[in-house]
Structure formats: C-alpha cells, structure tokens
C-alpha positions as CSV (number, residue, x, y, z in Angstrom):
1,X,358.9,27.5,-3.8
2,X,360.1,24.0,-2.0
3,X,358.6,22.2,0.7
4,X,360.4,24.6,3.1
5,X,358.7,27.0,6.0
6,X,359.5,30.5,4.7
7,X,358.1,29.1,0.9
8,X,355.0,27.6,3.0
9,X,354.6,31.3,4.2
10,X,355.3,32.9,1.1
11,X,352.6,31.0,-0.3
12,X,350.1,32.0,2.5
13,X,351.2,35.6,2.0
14,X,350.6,36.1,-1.7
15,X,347.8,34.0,-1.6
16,X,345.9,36.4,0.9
17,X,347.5,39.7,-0.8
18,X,346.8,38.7,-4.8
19,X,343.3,38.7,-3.5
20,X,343.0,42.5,-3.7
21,X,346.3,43.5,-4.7
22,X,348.6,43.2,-7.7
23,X,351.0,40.5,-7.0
24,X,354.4,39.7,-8.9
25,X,356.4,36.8,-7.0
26,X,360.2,36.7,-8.2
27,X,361.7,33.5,-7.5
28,X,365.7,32.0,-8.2
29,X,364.7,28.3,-9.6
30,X,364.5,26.7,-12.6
31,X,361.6,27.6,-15.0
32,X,360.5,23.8,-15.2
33,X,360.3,23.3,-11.2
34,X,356.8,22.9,-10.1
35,X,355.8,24.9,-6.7
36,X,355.2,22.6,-3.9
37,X,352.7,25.4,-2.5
38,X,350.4,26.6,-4.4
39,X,350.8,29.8,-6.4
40,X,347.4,31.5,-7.2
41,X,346.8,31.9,-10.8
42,X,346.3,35.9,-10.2
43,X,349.6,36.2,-9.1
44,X,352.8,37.4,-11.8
45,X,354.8,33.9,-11.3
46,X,358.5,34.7,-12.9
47,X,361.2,32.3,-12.0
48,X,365.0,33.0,-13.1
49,X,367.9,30.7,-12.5
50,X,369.3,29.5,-15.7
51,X,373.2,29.4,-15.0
52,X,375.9,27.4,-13.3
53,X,376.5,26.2,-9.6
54,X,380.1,26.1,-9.3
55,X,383.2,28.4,-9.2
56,X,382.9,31.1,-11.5
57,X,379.5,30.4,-12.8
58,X,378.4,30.2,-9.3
59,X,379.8,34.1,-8.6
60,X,378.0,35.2,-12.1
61,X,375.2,33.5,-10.9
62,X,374.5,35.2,-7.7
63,X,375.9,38.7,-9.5
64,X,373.1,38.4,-12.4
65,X,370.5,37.8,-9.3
66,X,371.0,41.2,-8.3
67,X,370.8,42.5,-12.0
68,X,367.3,40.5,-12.4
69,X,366.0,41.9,-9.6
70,X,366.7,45.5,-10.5
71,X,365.3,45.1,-13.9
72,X,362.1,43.5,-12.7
73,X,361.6,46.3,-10.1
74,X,362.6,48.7,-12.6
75,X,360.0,47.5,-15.1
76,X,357.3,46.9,-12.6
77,X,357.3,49.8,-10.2
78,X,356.3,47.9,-7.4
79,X,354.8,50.2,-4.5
80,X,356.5,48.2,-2.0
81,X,359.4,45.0,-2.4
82,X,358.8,42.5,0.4
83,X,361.9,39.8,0.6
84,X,362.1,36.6,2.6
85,X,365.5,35.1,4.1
86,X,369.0,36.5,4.9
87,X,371.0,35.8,1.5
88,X,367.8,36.9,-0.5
89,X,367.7,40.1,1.6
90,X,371.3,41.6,1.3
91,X,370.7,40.7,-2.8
92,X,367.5,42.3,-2.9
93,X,368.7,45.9,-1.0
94,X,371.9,45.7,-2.7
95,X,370.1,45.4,-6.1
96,X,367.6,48.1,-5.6
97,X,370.1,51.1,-4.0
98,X,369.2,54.2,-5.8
99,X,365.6,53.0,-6.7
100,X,362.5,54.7,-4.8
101,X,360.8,51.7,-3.4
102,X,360.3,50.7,0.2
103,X,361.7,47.6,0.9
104,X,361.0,45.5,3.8
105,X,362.8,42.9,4.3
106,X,362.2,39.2,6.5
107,X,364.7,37.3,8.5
108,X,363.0,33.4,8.7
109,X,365.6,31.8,11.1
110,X,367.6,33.4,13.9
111,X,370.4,34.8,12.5
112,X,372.2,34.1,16.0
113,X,372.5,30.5,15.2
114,X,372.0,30.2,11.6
115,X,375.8,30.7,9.9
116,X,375.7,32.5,6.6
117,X,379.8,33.5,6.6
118,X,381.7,36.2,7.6
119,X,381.3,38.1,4.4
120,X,377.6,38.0,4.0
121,X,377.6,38.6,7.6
122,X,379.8,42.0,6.8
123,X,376.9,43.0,3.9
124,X,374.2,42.1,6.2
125,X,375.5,44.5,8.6
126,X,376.1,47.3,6.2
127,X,372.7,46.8,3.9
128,X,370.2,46.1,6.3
129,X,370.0,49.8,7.5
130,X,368.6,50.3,3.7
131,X,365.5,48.5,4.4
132,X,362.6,50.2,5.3
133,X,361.5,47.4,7.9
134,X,363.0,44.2,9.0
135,X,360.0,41.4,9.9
136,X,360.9,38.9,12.2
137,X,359.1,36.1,13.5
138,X,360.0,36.4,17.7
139,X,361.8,38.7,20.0
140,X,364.0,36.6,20.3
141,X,365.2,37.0,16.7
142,X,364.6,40.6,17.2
143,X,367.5,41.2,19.3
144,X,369.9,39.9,16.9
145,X,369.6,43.0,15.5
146,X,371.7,46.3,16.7
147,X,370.1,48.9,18.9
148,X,370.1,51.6,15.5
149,X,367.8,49.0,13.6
150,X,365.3,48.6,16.7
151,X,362.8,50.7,15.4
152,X,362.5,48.9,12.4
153,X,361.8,45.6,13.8
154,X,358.2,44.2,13.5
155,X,357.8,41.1,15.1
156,X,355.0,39.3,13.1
157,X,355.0,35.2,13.7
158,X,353.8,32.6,10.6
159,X,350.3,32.5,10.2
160,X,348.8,29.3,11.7
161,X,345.7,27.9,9.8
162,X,342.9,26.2,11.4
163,X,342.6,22.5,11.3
164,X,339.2,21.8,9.8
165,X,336.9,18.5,10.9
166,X,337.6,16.9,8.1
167,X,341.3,16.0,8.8
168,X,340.8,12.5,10.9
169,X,342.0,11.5,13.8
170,X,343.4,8.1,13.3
171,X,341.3,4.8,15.0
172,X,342.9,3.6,18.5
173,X,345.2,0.4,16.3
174,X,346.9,-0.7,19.7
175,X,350.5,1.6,19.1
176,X,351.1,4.9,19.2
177,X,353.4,7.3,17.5
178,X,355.4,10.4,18.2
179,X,356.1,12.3,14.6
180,X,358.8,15.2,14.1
181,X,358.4,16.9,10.2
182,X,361.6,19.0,8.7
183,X,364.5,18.8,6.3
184,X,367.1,16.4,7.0
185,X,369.8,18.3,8.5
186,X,371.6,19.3,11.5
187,X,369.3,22.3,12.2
188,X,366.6,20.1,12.9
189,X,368.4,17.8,15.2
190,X,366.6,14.4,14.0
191,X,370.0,12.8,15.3
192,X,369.8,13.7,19.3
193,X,365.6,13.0,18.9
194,X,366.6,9.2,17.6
195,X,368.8,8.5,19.8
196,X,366.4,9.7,22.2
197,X,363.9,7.5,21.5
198,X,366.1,4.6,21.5
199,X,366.5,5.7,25.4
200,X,362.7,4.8,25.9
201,X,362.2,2.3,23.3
202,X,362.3,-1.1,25.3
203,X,359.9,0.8,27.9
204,X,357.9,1.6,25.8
205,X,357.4,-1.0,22.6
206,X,354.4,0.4,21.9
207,X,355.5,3.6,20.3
208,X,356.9,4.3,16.7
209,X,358.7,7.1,15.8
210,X,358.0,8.6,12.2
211,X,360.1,11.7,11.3
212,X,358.2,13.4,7.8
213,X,360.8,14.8,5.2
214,X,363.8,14.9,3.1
215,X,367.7,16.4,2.8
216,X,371.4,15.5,2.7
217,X,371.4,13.8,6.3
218,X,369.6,11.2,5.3
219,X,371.9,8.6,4.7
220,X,373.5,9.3,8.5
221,X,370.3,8.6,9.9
222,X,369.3,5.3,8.2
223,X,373.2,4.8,9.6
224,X,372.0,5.7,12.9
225,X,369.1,3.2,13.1
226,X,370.6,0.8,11.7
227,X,373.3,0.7,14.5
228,X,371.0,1.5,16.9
229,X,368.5,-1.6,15.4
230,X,366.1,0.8,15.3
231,X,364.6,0.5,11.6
232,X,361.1,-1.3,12.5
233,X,360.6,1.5,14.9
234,X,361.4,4.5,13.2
235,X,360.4,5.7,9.6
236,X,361.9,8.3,7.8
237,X,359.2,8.8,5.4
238,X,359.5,11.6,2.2
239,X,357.5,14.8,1.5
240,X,354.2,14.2,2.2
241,X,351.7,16.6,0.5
242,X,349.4,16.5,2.8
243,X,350.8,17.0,6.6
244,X,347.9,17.8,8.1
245,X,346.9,14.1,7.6
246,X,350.5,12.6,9.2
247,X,349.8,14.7,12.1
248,X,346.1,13.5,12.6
249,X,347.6,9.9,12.5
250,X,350.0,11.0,15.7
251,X,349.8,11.3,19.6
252,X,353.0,13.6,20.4
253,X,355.1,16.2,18.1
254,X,358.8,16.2,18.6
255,X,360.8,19.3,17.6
256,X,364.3,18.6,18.3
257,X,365.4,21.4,16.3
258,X,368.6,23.3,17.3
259,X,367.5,26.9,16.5
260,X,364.9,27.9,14.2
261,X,362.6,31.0,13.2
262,X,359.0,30.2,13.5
263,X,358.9,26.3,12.8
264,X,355.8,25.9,11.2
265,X,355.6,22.3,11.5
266,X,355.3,22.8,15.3
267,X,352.7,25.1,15.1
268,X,350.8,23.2,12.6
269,X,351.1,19.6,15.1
270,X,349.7,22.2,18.2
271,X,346.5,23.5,15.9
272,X,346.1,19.4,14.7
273,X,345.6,19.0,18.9
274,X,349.0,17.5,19.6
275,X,350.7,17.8,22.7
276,X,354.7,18.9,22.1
277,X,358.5,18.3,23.3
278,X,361.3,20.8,22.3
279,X,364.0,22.3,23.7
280,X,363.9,26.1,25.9
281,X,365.7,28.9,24.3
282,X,365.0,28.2,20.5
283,X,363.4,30.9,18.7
284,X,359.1,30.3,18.0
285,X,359.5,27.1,20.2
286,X,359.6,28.9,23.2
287,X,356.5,31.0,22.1
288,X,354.4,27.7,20.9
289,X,355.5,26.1,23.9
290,X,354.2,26.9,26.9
291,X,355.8,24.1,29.5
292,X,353.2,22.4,31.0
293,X,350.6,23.8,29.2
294,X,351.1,23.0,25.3
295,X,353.5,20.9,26.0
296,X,357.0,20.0,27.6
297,X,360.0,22.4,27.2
298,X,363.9,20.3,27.9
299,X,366.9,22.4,28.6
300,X,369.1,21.8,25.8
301,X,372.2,20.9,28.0
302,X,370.4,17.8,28.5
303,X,370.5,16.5,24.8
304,X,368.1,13.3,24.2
305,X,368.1,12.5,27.7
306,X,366.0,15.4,28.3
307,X,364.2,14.9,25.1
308,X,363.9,11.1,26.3
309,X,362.5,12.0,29.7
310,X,359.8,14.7,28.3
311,X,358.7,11.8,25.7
312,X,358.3,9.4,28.7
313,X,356.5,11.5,30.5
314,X,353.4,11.8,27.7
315,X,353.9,8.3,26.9
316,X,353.1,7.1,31.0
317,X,350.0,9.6,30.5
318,X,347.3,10.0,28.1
319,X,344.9,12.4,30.1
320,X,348.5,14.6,30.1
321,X,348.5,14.1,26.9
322,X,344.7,14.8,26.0
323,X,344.9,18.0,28.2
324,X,348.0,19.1,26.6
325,X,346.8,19.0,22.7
326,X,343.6,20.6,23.8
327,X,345.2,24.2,24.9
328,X,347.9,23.7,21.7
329,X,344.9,23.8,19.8
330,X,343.4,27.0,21.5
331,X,347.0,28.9,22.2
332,X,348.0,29.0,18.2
333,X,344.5,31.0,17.8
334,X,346.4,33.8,18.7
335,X,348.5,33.4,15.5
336,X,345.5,32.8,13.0
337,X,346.0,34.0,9.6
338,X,343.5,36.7,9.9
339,X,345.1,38.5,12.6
340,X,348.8,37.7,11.0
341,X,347.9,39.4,7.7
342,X,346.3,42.3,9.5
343,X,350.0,43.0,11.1
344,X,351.3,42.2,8.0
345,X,348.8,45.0,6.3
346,X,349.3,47.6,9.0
347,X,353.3,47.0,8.2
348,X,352.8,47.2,4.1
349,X,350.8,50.4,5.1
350,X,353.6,51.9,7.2
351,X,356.4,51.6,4.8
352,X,355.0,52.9,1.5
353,X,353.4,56.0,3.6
C-alpha cells in the first residue's frame, strides 16, 4: 500500500466497500510498513512478506505467495477475490485453482507496453481464462486481451474525487509553474519532459518546473539538470502527502508518461482545474485528454519538442489556459467515485451470480 496509483485505488475501493461489506485486504509487505493510503479500521488488514529477495529465497518467496493466498481464501470463504496488477493476478488464479470462488481480476497498466517477461507473459496467457472478469481501466487496455477473453472485459476507469473549496489556489507571486507527479522511472518519462522544458526555458523565465515523487531514476535526473543548468528551475520534490495542495499551487499539468493505465495524477491535476499536456495514444491519457478541450495532446514521435511546443502554447496564453482547466474540471465528473463504484457493484454482482 505505497504511494503508487493502483494502491491509491485500492484504498478508494475498500474504503467505499468495508462500508457495508466484509472486507479482508491481503497485501505482500512487511508487517511494520505503514500504508501511505489509508486503510479503514473496519477492514481485515493482513500483510505477509517475511522472506528473502534474492536467488533462491526470492523463488521461495513468490512460491509461498501463492500458498498464503490459498490458505487465507481457504479460511475466509470470501464470496468473491478481487486482485489488482499483472504479477499479483497470475499468483492469485494460480493459487486459488480448484477453489469455488469467483475471481476477478484488474490489469492497472497496459500490458502492451508494460514488460513483465516472457514467462509470466506465457502464465498470463494460460491463467487469465480462469478469472471470472478481467477489469480494465480503457479500451485501449482492453484490446490487449484475445478475442476468447472479450466478454470478460469490463472497462471501469479510477474513480476521480472531487476537489473541495478548501484546497487553495495559490496567490498570483509573479512565476508560474508547470508540475508532473509519478515515480521516478522511465515509464513516466520525466527525462524527455526536462529536457523539454529546457527548450522553452530562456523564453519563458518565468516558469518553474516541479516534478512531485520518488524512484531509482532519480540520480539521472539531478544528472540531467545539472548538465542542462537547470537546478534553480526545476525541483524534484519527494512524496508529498497531500497532492491535492501541489496541484492547487500550479498553472499546467505535464504527463510525459510513456504508457500507463489510468494515471491518476492526471486525472487528479484536471478535477484541481488544470489545463494538461501528454502525449496521443497512451492508455487513460487519451480519455482525460480531450485536445483542445482539457488540454493539449503531442504525437509522441515528436519527443520534447512536441511536449515543448504544447507547454508554450499555455504559457503565451492564460485565457487558454483558464478555459482549458475549466472543462478538465467538468469532463472528470464523468468518472466520479459514485458512478465508478456503481460499475464496480454491478461487476461484483455479476461474478458471484
């Protein structure tokens, strides 16, 4: 339960379902970690991972996975197993073959992108036909999937809270500032949106770029500004608990991200009122992006020069800018926890009747 997106929905999801519902969440991390999203007291917390990393331990490690999770749903007699990411969901069907519980299982990130190896690639394809239903969050991630597994597929995308009055919109301070939120790797592309910004960053001296979170590329990119002489301009600030604040303190979200699922932090920037950049073709970006509407959509053959123009052109324009945010703010209604959890409910419903 780390600052990641599918945790952030995870916590969302058993937060709206421990309400009425008994709720047992099963999580691999240590029994000392501390859940970055919050975990209601009502809900059966258990968290197993006690053994090694490497080599052999590592192989036990993931083998014992699938043992604790066939003992749990042994013991507990769940009415219905929901599981979130790839890995995850080829440990949970494999555990639970033989067992009479519907399982429905969630792909977070488009598997067409996202490498998981050959081998886990071979499971996937032979386990997911186990699953009662395969949730997905965009078409476009639905049609990964093979033609046999089609009727299946629910798409359901991450439920998008409201932003309430109280979050603040920071006071005019004479600069303005573009901020992109995600873990620190090559997914996220943080690398082609800084040197994208150093395109416009003479023109426009002004503008700060702050990109919210944490991960192993980190020391590449304090590399990166540094030979681009870029560190008084850019921040690469840490976990923040509260992003909802960050974002009220901006004027443009970037997502340079490479592929994703649903990227939350997008959809939370467009319900703060921010107009957006990204790149066409990604999975949830395309759907949260409407070009010229929500935001600005860059073909992804273009790299940070398209990124670069598409920040320009919001930077040269702040009634562009005003008019964008304001339709973000209205076009994520349509993915308001409510109506997510309802799809989610009609799905539940389906796979245990």
């Amino acid at each position: 339960m780390g600052p990641g997106g599918a945790e952030r929905v995870m916590s969302h999801f058993i937060t709206h379902f421990s309400k009425q519902h008994a709720v047992t969440l099963l999580t691999f991390e240590s029994e000392t970690m501390a859940a970055f999203y919050p975990v209601p007291a009502l809900v059966n917390y258990l968290k197993t991972d006690k053994l090694g990393r490497h080599g052999l331990q590592r192989a036990w490690r993931i083998i014992s996975r699938a043992g604790t999770i066939r003992q749990t749903a042994k013991a507990l007699e769940p009415d219905v197993i929901v599981s979130f990411t790839d890995t995850t969901n080829i440990t949970v069907l494999l555990a639970c073959i033989g067992l009479k519980v519907p399982i429905i299982i969630s792909e977070r990130v488009d598997p067409s992108e996202h490498r998981i190896g050959w081998g886990k690639n071979l499971l996937r394809a032979y386990i997911y036909p186990r699953a009662r239903m395969i949730v997905v969050p965009s078409h476009r991630v639905a049609k990964f999937f093979q033609t046999s597994l089609q009727s299946k597929i629910r798409v359901i995308g991450n439920p998008i809270p409201a932003v309430t009055a109280t979050v603040a919109r920071r006071a005019d301070i004479g600069r303005k500032r573009v901020i992109a939120v995600g873990r620190y790797k090559p997914q996220k592309g943080f690398d082609l949106l800084i040197d994208a910004f150093a395109l416009v960053a003479d023109t426009y001296p002004d503008w700060d770029l702050n990109i919210v979170g944490e991960g192993p590329e980190r020391p590449r990119l304090e590399a990166q500004l540094r030979r681009l002489q870029l560190e008084a301009r850019v921040s690469l600030t840490g976990v923040v608990p509260d992003i909802f604040r960050e974002l009220a303190q901006s004027d443009v979200m970037a997502c340079s991200s490479r592929y994703e699922g649903f990227p939350n932090a997008l959809a939370e920037a467009l319900a703060t009122g921010l107009p957006a950049v990204g790149y066409k073709g990604v999975s949830g970006v395309e759907e949260l992006i409407v070009h010229g509407h929500t935001g600005l959509l860059v073909d992804q053959r273009d790299g940070s020069a398209g990124l670069a123009i598409a920040m320009s052109r919001l930077f040269d324009d702040g009634e562009l800018r005003t008019r964008l945010g304001n339709a973000a703010r209205q076009h994520v209604t349509q993915w308001a926890p409510d109506r997510i959890f309802f799809l989610w409910r009609g799905a539940l419903l389906e796979a245990i009747s």
